[in-house]
C-alpha atoms as an extended CHARMM CRD file, in Angstrom:
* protein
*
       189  EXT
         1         1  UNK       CA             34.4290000000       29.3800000000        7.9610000000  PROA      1               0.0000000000
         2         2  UNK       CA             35.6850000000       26.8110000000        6.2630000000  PROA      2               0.0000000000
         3         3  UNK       CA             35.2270000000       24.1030000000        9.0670000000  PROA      3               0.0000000000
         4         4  UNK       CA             31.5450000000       25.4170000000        9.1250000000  PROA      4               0.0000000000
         5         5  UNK       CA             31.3180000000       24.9850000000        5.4480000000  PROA      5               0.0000000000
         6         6  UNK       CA             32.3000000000       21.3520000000        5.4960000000  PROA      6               0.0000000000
         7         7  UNK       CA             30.2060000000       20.3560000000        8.8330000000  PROA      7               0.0000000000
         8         8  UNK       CA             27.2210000000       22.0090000000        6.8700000000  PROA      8               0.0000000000
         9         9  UNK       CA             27.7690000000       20.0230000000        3.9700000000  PROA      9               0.0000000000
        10        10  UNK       CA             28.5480000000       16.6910000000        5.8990000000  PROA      10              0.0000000000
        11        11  UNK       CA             25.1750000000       17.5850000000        8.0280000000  PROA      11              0.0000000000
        12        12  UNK       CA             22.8360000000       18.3240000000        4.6090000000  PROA      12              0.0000000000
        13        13  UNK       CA             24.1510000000       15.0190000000        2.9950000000  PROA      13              0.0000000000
        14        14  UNK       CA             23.0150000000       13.2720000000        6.5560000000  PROA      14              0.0000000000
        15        15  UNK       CA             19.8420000000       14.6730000000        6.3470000000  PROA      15              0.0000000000
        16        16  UNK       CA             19.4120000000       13.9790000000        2.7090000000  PROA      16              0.0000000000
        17        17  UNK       CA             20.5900000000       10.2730000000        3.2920000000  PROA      17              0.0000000000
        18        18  UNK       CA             17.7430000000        9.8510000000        6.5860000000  PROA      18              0.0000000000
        19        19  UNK       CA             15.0190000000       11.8860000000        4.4910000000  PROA      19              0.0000000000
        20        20  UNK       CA             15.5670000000        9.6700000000        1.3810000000  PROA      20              0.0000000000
        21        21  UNK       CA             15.4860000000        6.0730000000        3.3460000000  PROA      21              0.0000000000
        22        22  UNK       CA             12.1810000000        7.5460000000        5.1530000000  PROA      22              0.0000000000
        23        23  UNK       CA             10.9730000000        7.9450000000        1.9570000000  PROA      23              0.0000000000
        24        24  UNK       CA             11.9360000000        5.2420000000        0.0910000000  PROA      24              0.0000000000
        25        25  UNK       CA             10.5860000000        2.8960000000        3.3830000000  PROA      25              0.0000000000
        26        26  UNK       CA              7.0840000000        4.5560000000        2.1340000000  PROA      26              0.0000000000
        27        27  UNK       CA              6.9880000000        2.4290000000       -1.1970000000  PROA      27              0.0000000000
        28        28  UNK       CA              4.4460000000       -0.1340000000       -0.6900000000  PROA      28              0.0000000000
        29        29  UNK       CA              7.0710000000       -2.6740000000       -0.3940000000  PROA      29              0.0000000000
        30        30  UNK       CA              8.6590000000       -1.2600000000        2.3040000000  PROA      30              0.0000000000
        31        31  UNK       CA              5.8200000000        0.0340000000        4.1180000000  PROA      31              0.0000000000
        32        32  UNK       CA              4.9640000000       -1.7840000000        7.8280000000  PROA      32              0.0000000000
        33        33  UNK       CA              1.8950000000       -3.4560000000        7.3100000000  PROA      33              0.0000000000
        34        34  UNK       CA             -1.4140000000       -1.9840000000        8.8650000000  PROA      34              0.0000000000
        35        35  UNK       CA             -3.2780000000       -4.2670000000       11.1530000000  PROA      35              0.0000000000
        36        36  UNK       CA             -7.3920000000       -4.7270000000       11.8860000000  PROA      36              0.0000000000
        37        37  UNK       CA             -6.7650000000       -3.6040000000       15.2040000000  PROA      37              0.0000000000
        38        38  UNK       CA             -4.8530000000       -0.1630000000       13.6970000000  PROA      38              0.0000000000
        39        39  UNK       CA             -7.8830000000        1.0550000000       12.1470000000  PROA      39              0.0000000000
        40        40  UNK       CA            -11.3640000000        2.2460000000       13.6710000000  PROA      40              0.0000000000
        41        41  UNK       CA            -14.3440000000       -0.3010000000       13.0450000000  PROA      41              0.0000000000
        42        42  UNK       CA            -16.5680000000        0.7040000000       10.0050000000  PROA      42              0.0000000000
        43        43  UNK       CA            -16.7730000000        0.0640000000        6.0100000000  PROA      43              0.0000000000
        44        44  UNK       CA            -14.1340000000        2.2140000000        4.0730000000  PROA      44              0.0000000000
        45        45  UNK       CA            -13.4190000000        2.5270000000        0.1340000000  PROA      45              0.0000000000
        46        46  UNK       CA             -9.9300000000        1.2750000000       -0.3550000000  PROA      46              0.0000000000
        47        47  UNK       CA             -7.6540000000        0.8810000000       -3.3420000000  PROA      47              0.0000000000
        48        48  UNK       CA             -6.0010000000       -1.9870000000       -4.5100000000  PROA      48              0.0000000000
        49        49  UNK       CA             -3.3860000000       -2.7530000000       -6.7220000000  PROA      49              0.0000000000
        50        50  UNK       CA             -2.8380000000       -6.4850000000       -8.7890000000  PROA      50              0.0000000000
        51        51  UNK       CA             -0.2600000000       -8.2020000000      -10.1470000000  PROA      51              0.0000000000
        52        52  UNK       CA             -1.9880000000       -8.6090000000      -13.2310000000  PROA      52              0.0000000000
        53        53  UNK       CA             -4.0740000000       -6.3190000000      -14.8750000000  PROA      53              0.0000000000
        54        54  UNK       CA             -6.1590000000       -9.5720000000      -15.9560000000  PROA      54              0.0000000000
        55        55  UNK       CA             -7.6230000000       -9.6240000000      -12.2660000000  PROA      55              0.0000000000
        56        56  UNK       CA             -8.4200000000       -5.9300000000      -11.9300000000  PROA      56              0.0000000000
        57        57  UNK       CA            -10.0780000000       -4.5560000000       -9.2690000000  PROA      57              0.0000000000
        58        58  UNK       CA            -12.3190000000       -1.6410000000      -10.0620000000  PROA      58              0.0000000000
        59        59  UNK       CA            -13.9810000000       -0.6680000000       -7.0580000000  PROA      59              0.0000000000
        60        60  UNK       CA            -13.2300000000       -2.2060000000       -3.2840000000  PROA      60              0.0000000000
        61        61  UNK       CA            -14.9530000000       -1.8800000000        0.0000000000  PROA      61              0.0000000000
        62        62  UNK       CA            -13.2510000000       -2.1790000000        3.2650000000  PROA      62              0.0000000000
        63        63  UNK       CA            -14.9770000000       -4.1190000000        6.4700000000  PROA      63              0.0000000000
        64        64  UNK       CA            -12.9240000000       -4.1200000000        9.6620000000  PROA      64              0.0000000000
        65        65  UNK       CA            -14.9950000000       -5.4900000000       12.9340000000  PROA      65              0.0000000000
        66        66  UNK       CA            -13.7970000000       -6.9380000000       15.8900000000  PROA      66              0.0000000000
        67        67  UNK       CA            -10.0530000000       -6.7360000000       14.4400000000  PROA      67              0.0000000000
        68        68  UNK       CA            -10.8220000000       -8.7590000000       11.8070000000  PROA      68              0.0000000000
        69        69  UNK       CA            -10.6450000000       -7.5100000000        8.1130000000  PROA      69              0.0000000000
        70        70  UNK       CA            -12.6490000000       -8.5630000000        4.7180000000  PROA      70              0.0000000000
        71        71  UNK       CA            -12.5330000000       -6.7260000000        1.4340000000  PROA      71              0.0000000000
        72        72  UNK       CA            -15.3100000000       -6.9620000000       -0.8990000000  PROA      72              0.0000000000
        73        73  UNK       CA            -13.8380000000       -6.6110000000       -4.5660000000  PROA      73              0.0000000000
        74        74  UNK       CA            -15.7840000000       -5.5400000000       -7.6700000000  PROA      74              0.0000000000
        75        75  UNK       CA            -14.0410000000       -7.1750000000      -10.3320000000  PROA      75              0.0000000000
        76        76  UNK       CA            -13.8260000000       -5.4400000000      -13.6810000000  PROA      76              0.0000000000
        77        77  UNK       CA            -14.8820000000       -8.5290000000      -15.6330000000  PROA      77              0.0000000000
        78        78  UNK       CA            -16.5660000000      -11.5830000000      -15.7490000000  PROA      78              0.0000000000
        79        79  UNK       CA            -13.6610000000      -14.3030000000      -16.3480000000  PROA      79              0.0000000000
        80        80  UNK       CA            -13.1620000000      -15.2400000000      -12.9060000000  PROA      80              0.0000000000
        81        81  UNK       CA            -15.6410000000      -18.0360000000      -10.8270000000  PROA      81              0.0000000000
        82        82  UNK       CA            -14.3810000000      -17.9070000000       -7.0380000000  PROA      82              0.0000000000
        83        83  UNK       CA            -10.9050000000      -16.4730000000       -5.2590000000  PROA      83              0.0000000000
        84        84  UNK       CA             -8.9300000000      -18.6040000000       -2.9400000000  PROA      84              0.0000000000
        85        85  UNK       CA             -6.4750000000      -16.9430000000       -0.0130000000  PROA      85              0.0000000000
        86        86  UNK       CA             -3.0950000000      -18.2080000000       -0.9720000000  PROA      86              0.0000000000
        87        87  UNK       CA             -1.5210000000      -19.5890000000       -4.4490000000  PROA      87              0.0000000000
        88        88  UNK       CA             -3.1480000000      -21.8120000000       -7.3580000000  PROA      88              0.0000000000
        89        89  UNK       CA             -1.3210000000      -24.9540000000       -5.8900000000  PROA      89              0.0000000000
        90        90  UNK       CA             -2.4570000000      -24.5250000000       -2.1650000000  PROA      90              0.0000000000
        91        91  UNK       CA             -6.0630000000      -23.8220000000       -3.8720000000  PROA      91              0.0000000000
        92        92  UNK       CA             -5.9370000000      -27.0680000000       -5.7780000000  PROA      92              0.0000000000
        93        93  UNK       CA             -4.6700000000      -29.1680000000       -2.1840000000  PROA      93              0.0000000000
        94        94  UNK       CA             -7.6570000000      -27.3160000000       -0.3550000000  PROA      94              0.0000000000
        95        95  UNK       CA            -10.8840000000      -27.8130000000        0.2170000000  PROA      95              0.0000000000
        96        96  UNK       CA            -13.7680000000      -26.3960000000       -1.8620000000  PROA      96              0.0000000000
        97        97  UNK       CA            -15.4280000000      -24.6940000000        1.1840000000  PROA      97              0.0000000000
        98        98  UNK       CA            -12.1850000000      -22.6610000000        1.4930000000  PROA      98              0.0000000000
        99        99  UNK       CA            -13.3550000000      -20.8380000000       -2.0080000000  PROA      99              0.0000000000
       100       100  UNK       CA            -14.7140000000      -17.6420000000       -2.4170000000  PROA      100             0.0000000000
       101       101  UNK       CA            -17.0180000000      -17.9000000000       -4.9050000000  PROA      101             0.0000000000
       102       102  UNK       CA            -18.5410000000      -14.4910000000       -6.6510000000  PROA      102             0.0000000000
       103       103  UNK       CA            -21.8190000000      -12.7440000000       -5.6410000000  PROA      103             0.0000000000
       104       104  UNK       CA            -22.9980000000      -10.2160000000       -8.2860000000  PROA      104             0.0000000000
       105       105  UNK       CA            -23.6530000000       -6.4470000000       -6.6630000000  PROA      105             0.0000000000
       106       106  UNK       CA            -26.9500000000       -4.6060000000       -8.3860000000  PROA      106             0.0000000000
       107       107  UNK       CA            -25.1380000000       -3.5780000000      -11.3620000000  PROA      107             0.0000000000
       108       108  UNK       CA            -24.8390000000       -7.2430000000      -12.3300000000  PROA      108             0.0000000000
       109       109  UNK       CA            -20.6760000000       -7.3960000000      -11.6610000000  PROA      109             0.0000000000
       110       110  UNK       CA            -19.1220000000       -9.8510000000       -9.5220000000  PROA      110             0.0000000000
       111       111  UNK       CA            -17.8220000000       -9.0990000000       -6.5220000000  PROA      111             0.0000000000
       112       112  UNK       CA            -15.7150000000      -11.6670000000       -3.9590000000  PROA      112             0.0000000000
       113       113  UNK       CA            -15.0110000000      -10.9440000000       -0.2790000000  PROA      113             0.0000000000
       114       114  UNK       CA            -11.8950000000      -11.8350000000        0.4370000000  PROA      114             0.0000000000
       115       115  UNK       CA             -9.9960000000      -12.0200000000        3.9030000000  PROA      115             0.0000000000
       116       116  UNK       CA             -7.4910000000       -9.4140000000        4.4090000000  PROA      116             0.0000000000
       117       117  UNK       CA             -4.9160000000       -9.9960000000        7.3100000000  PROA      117             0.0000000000
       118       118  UNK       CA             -3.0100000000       -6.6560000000        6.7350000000  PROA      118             0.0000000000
       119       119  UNK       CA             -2.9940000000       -3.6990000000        4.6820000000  PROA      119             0.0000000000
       120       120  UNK       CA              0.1490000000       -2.4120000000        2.6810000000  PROA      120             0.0000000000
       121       121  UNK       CA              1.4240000000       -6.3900000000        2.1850000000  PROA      121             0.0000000000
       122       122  UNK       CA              1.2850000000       -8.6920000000       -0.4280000000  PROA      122             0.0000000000
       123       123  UNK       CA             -1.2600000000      -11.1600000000        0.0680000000  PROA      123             0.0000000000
       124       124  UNK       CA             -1.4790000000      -14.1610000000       -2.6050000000  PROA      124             0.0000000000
       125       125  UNK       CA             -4.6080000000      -14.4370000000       -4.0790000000  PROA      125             0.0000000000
       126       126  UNK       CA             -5.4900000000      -17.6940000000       -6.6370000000  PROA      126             0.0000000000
       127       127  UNK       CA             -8.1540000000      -16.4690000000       -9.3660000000  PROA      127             0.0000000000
       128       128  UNK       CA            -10.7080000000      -19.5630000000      -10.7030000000  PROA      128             0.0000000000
       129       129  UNK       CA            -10.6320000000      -18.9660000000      -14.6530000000  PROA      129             0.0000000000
       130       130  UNK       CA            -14.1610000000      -20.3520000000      -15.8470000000  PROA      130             0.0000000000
       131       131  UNK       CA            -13.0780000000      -20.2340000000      -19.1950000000  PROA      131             0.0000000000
       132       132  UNK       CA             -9.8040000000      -21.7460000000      -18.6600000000  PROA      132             0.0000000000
       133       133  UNK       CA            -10.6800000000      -23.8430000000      -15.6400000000  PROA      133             0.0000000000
       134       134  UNK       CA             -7.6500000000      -23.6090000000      -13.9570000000  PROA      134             0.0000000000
       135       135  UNK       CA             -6.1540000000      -21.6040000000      -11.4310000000  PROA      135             0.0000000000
       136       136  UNK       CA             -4.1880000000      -18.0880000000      -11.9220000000  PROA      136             0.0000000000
       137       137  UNK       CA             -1.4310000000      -17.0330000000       -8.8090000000  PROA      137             0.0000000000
       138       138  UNK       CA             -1.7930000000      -13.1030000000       -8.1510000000  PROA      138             0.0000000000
       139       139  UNK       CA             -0.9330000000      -10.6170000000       -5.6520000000  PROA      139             0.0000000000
       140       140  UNK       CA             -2.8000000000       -7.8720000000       -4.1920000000  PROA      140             0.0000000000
       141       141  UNK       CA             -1.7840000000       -5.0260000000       -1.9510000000  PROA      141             0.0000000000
       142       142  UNK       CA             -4.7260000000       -3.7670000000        0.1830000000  PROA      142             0.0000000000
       143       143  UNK       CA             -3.4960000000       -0.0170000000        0.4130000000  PROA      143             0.0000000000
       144       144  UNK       CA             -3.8300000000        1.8830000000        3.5330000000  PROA      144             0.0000000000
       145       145  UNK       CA             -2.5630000000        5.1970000000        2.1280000000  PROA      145             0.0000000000
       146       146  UNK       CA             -6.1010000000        5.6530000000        0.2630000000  PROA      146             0.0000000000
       147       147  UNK       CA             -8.1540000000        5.1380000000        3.5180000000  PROA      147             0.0000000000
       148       148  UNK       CA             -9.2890000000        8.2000000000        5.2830000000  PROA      148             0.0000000000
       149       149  UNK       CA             -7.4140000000        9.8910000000        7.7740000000  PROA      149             0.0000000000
       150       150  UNK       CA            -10.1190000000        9.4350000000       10.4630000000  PROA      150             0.0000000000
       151       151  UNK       CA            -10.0700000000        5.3210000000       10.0450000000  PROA      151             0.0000000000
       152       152  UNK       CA             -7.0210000000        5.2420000000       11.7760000000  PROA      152             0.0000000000
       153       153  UNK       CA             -7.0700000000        4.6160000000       15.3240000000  PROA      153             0.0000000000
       154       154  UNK       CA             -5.2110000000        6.9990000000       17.5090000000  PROA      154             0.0000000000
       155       155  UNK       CA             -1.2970000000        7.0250000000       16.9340000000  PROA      155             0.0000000000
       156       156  UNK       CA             -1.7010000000        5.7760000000       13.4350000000  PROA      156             0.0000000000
       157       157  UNK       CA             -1.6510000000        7.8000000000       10.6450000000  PROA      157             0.0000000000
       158       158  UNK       CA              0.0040000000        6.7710000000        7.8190000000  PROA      158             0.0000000000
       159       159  UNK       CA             -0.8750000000       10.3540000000        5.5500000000  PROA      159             0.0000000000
       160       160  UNK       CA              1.2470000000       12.4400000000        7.8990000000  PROA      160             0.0000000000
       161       161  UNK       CA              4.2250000000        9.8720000000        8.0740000000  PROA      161             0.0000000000
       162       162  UNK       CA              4.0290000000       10.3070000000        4.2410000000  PROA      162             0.0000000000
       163       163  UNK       CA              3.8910000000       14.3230000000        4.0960000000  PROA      163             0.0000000000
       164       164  UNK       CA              6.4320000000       14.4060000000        7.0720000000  PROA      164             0.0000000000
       165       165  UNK       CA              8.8420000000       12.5630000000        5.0120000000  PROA      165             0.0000000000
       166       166  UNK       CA              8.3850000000       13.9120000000        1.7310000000  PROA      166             0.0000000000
       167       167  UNK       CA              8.8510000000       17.2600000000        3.8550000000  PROA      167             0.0000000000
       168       168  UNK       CA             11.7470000000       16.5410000000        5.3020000000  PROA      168             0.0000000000
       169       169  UNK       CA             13.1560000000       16.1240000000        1.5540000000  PROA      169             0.0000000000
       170       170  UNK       CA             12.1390000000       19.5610000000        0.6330000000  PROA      170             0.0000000000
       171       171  UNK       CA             13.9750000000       20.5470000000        3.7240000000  PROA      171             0.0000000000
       172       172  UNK       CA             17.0750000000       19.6320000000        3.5270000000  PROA      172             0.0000000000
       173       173  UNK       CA             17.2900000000       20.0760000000       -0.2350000000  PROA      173             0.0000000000
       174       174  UNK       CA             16.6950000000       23.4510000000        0.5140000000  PROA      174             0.0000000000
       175       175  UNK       CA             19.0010000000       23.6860000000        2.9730000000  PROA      175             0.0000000000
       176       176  UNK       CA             22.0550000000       22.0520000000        0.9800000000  PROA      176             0.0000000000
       177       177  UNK       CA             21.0010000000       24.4320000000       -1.5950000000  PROA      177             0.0000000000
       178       178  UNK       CA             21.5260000000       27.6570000000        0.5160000000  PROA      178             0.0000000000
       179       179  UNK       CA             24.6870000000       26.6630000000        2.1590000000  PROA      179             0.0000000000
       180       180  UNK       CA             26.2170000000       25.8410000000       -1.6710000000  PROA      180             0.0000000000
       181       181  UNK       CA             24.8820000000       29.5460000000       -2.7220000000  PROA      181             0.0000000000
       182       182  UNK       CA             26.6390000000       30.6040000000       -0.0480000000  PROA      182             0.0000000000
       183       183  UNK       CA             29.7430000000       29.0550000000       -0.6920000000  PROA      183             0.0000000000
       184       184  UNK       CA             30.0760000000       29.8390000000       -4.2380000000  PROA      184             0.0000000000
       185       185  UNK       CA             29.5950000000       33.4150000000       -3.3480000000  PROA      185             0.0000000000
       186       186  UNK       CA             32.2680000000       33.1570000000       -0.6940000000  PROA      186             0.0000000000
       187       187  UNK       CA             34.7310000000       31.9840000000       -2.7790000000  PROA      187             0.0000000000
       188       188  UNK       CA             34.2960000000       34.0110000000       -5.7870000000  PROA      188             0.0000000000
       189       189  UNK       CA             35.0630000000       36.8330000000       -2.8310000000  PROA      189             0.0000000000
């Protein structure tokens, strides 16, 4: 019983060990990116998350078409003239037809659509400060976890490889848990 005991225990921690790098592979770090070709043509709300909450973006519309990907970004304020895909320096090198420059939507805020090459990876994203005049270095992260199960082509589906994982925790927490029950009540026999 013993020898069972131990094997249990040596099998739960395994478990626990797999279950927690599946999980921990799910921050949005770690997560494989998501490509245009991954997800079903058609215009999807996504969220995004910023490096700064300076450039914060409050509402964000997904285009994919012919694997190709833009985001159109409603920007919570006003500070910011035109976007440019990769950091302040490259922006300043580049030229000015490789800006984004602002359009405002019918509510009067401004919005930029921006390239996206993947979702779920950082993408560098240089922010024109009018008042400033000078170029700000942020990242944003595109996420793919807030997209709709159904925008996924077939295969993909990056809600279930969440819940599967965070299952697989409850799992095998619950089954360490039973087999330690059992061996405290087997040796206060």
């Amino acid at each position: 019983m013993k020898i069972f005991l131990k094997l249990a225990a040596v099998i739960c921690a395994a478990a626990l060990s797999v279950t927690s790098f599946a999980a921990s592979a799910q921050s949005d770090d770690e997560k494989p990116p998501i490509y245009a070709e991954q997800i079903k043509d058609g215009e999807y709300d996504i969220e995004v998350d910023s490096s700064s909450s300076m450039f914060r973006v409050v509402e964000c519309r997904l285009k994919v078409a012919e694997n190709k990907m833009t985001a159109v970004m409603t920007m919570s304020g006003q500070g910011y003239g035109m976007v440019f895909e990769g950091t302040g320096e490259q922006a300043l090198a580049a030229d000015e037809t490789e800006y984004v420059d602002f359009v405002l939507n019918d509510a009067g805020q401004k919005t930029f659509e921006f390239p996206v090459e993947a979702l779920d990876k950082k993408v560098n994203c240089a922010a024109w400060s009018i008042r400033k005049e000078k170029w700000y270095d942020r990242e944003l992260v595109f996420k793919s976890d807030s997209l709709p199960e159904d925008a996924f082509e077939s295969g993909v589906n990056m809600k279930a490889i969440i819940i599967s994982a965070d299952t697989l925790i409850v799992i095998a927490a619950a089954v360490c848990t039973v087999i330690v029950i059992k061996k405290r009540k087997r040796a206060k026999e």
